[in-house]
C-alpha positions, 0 to 999 in steps of 0.5 A: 371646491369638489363641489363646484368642479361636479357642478360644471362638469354636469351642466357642461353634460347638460349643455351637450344633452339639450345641444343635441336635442335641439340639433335633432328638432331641426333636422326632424323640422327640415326633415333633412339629415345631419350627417355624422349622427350624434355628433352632428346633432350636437353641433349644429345644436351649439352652432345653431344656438350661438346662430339664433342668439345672434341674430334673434337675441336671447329670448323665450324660455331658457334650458341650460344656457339656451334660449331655447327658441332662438337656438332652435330657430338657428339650428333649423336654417343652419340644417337647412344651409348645410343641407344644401351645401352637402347636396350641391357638392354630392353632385358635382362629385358625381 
């Protein structure tokens, strides 16, 4: 039981990790940031994942739960979108 419970927390950790990682390759690919850092990476890694597996399928090489190329895929057109949302808005605020 102790066993399984250490067994998920690591690879929630590993999820997060690779998460962040593929978050960071798209906004070095798009060469645009992603606001809120870290967290930002994170996050747009997951959401670009569940993005890129929906319309892309689970394909490729697969890295704790991610399909590594679809994930990276999605990300990259998630960072892009985000990146010009948050660049229209600083301009109307101006």
């Amino acid at each position: 039981m102790f066993l399984k419970i250490q067994r998920r927390k690591k690879n929630v950790l590993f999820m997060v990790i690779i998460g962040g990682i593929i978050g960071w390759l798209a906004g070095m690919i798009t060469g645009r940031d992603i606001p809120f850092g870290i967290v930002g990476n994170i996050i747009a890694g997951f959401v670009g994942s569940w993005l890129g597996s929906l319309i892309l399928g689970n394909w490729g090489p697969v890295v704790a739960g991610y399909a590594i190329i679809p994930a990276l895929i999605g990300a990259i057109v998630l960072v892009f979108i985000l990146s010009l949302v948050l660049k229209s808005t600083r301009k109307a605020s101006e």
